[in-house]
N, C-alpha and C positions, 0 to 999 in steps of 0.2 A: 504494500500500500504506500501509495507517494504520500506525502503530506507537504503540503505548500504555508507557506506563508506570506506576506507582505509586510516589508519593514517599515515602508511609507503609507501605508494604511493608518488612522487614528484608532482603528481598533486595536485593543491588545493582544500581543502575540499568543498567548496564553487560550483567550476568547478565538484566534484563527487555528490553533491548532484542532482544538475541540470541536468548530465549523468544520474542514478539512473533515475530520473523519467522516461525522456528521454525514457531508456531503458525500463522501463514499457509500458510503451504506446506503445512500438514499439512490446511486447511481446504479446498485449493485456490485460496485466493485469489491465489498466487504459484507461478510456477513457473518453471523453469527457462530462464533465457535474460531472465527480469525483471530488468530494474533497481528497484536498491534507492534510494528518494531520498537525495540528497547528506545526509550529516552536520552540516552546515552548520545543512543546513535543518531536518531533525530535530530535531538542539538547539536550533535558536531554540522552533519548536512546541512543542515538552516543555519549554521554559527549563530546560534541563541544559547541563552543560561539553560541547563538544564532543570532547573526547577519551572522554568517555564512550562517548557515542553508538558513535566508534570502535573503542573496549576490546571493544560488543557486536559490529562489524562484524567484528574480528579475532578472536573468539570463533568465529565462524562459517564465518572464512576456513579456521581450526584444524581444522575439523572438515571441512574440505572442501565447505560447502554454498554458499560464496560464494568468488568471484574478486575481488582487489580490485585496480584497479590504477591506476598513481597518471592521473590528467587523463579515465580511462573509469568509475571510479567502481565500488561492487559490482555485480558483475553474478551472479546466482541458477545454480550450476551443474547439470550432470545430473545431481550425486547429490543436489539437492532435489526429492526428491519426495516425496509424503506418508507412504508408509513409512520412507523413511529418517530422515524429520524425525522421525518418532515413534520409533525406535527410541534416535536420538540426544539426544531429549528423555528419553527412559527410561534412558539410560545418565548424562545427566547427575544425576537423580533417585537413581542407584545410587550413584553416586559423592560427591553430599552426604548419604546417609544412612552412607554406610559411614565417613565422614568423621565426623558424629554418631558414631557409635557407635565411634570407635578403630581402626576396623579399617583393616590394611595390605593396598597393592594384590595382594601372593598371598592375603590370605582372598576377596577379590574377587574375584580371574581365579578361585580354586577354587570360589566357588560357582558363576559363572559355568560353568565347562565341567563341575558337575554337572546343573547345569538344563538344559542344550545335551543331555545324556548322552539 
C-alpha cells in the first residue's frame, strides 16, 4: 500500500496519513486482514517524524479501521471496507467543517438525526 502525503497541504501530516489509507480501502486497494507497512518505514519514505506517521495509525485505530499491536504491526480490520471508509471519511469532513463554522457536537448529532429522519 502506497501512502502519500503533502507537505504543503494545511492539513496535518498525521490527518493525511490516516486519509491515505482511508482512501485505499475505499478504492479497494486495501482490505481487511492487510497489513499496513511499518511506520518506521513510512517515515523514512515520506521523510516525516515517525510518530506522525503513528498519530495517522492511531487515528485509524480510533475509528476502528485498524488493529494495532505492539511486535504484529496494523493490521486492516472488518470494518475497513469501502463503505465504511467513506462514511468515516464523510464524518470526518462533518466534523472539520462544523469545527469551521462554531458549531457544538448537539448542532451536529441534531443535524445529523435530521438527515437520518
Amino acid at each position: 500500500m502506497l501512502i502519500r502525503v503533502d507537505p504543503s497541504s494545511p492539513v496535518p501530516l498525521g490527518d493525511q496519513v490516516a486519509a491515505s489509507v482511508r482512501r485505499a480501502v475505499a478504492d479497494g486497494h486495501a482490505a481487511p486482514g492487510d497489513r499496513l507497512p511499518p511506520a518506521r518505514e513510512v517515515a523514512a519514505s515520506l521523510e516525516i517524524n515517525v510518530h506522525t506517521v503513528l498519530r495517522g495509525y492511531q487515528q485509524l485505530r480510533d475509528e476502528g479501521l485498524v488493529d494495532l499491536r505492539r511486535g504484529r504491526g496494523a493490521v486492516l480490520t472488518a470494518r475497513a471496507t469501502g463503505e465504511r471508509a467513506e462514511l468515516d471519511r464523510k464524518a470526518a469532513e462533518l466534523a472539520a467543517l462544523a469545527r469551521r463554522l462554531g458549531l457544538g457536537e448537539s448542532d451536529v448529532l441534531g443535524a445529523v438525526r435530521a438527515a437520518l429522519r
